[in-house]
C-alpha positions in Angstrom: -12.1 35.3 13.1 -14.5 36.2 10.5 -18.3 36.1 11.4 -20.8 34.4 9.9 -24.9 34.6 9.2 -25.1 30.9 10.7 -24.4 30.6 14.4 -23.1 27.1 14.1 -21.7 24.2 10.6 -22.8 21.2 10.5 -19.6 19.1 9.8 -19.3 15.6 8.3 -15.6 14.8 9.3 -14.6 11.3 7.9 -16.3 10.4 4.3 -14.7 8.8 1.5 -14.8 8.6 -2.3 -14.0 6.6 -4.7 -9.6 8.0 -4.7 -10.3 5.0 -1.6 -9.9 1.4 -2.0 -12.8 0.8 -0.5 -15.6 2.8 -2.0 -17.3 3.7 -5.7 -18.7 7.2 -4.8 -17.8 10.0 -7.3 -16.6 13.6 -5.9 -19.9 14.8 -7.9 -21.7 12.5 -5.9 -20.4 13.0 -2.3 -20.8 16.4 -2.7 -24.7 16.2 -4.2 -25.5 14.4 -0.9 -23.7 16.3 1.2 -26.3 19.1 0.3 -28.9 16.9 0.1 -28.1 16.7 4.2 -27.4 20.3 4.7 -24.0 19.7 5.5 -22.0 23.6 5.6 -18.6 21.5 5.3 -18.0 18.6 4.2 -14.3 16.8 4.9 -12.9 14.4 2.0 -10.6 12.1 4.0 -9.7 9.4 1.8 -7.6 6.6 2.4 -3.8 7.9 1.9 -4.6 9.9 -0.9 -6.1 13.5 -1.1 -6.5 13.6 -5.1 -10.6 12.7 -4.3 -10.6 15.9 -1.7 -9.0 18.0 -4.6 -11.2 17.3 -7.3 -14.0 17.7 -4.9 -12.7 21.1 -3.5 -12.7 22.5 -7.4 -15.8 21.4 -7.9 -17.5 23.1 -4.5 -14.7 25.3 -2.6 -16.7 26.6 -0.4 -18.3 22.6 1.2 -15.2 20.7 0.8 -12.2 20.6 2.7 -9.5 18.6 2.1 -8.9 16.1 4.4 -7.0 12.8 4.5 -7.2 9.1 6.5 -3.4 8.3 7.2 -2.5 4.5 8.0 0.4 4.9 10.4 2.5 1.9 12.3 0.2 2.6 15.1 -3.1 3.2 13.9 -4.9 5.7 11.7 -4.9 9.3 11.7 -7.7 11.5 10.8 -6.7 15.0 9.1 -8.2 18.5 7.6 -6.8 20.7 5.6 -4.3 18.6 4.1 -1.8 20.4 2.0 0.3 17.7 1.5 -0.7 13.8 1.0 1.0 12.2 4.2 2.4 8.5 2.6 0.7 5.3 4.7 3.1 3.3 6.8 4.7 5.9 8.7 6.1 5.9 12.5 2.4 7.7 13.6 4.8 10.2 15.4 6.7 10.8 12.1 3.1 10.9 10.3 2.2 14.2 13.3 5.3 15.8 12.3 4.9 16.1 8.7 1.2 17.4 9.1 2.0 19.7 11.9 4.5 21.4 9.5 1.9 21.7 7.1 -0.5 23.3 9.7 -3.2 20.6 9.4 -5.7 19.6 12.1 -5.2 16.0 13.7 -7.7 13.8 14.6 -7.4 10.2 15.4 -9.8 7.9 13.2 -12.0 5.8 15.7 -9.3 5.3 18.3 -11.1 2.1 20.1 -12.3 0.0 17.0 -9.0 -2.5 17.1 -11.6 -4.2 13.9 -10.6 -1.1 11.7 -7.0 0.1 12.9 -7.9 1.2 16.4 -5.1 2.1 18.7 -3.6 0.1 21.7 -4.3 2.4 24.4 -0.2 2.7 25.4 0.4 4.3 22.0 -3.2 6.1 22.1 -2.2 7.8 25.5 1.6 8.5 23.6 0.2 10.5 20.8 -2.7 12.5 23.0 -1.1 15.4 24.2 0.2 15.6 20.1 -3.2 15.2 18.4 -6.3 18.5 18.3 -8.4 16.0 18.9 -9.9 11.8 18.8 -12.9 11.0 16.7 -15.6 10.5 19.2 -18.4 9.5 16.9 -18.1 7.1 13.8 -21.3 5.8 12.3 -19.3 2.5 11.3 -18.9 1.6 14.7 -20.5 -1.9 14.7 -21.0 -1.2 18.7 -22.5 1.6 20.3 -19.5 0.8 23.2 -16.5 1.7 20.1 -17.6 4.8 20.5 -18.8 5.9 24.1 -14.9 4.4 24.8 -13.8 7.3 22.6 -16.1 9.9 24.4 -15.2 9.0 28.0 -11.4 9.1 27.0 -11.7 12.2 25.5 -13.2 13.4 28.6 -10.8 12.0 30.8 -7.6 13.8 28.8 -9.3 17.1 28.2 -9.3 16.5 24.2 -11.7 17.9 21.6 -13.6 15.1 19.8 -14.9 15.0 15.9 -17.6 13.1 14.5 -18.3 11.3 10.7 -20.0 9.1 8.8 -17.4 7.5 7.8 -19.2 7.4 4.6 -18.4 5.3 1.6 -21.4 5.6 -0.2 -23.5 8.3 -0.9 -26.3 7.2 1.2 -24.3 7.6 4.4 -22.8 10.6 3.9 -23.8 13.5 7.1 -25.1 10.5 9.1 -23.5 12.0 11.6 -21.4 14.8 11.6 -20.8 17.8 14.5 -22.5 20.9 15.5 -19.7 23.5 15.7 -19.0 27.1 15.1 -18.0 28.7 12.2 -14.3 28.6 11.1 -12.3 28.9 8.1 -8.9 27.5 8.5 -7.1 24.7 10.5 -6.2 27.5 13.1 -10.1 28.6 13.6 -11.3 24.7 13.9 -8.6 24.7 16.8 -10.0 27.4 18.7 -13.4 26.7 18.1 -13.3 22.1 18.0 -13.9 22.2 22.2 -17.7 23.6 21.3 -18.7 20.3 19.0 -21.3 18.7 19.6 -21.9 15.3 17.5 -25.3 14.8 15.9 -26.6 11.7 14.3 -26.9 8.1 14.2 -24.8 4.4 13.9 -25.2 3.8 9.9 -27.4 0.2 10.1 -25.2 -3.0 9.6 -27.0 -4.1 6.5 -26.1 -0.8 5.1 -22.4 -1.1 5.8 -22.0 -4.7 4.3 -23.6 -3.4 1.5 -21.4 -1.1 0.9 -18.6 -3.7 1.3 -19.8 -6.1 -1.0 -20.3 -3.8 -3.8 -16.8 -2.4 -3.6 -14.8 -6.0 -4.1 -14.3 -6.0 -7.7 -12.6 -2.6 -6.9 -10.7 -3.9 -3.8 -9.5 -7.1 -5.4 -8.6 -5.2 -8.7 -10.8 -6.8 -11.1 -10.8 -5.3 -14.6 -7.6 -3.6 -14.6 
């Protein structure tokens, strides 16, 4: 593994842009506040689509990785270094396989929130020993509980955990992310994931809703 002059990144795992559905934020602008934050990396995981993460990655190579939120039968998935857009809908077993072959890292997107695609625990507990790790920290979570559900099962079942903001506007973006050392490809996150450490805080509800509100138009297709 290669060494670096920084002992440890700070990570922001799960933001979006505006290739999502659900959010207005330009790759010029995620990655303005991702340095704004001090974030060393910075993972683009938009809503079944990586075209966001690529534009991003141009633009700032050495912040952005290219990640991608997968909606599977099941629940979502949570990937970096995407090579490959993985299409929604997918057995969530079928959606493992196809980024395993493409060497990504798995995550599950926060794995107890059943208000935003959470997993039953039966098929959580299936896809386990498949995943690198569960999102242990999401600064969406409405409840402090969503998450400390998530930490205590990744304890129980010996998995790594990652932690986002979850951002969809600039504003939240790196508020939270995880302490972990340096690595440079899906293989070095593997080895080095079971050091994290998340950092942060719960994004304030008022903050969330606004960001909901503001991205309707876009959500309902007005003006197209």
């Amino acid at each position: 593994m290669q060494t670096d002059t920084f002992s440890y990144f700070k990570v922001d795992f799960h933001t979006h842009t505006s290739s999502s559905k659900d959010s207005l934020t330009t790759p010029e602008a995620i990655i303005a506040a991702a340095r704004r934050r001090g974030l060393d990396r910075l993972v683009i995981t938009d809503h079944n689509s990586i075209a966001g993460a690529r534009v991003a990655q141009r633009l700032a190579p050495d912040l952005i990785i290219v990640g991608e939120e997968i909606m599977t039968q099941s629940g979502e998935l949570l990937a970096s270094f995407v090579e490959e857009e993985i299409p929604p809908g997918l057995p969530v077993k079928e959606a493992i396989r196809r980024l395993r072959q493409q060497g990504a890292f798995i995550s599950v997107s926060h794995p107890f929130d059943r208000s935003r695609s959470g997993f039953a625990l039966a098929d959580l507990d299936e896809i386990a020993p498949l995943v690198d790790a569960i999102e242990v920290y999401n600064a969406r979570c409405v409840f402090k509980r969503t998450n400390q559900l998530a930490q205590d099962y990744a304890q129980v079942h010996h998995l790594a955990g990652t932690a986002g903001s979850d951002g969809h506007i600039a504003w939240e973006i790196g508020r939270a992310c995880l302490k972990v050392p340096p690595f440079h490809s899906a293989d070095e996150l593997r080895q080095v994931i079971g050091r994290g450490e998340p950092l942060g805080h719960r994004v304030p509800l008022v903050m969330h809703a606004y960001a909901t509100v503001i991205s309707i138009p876009k959500r309902i297709g007005y003006g197209k």
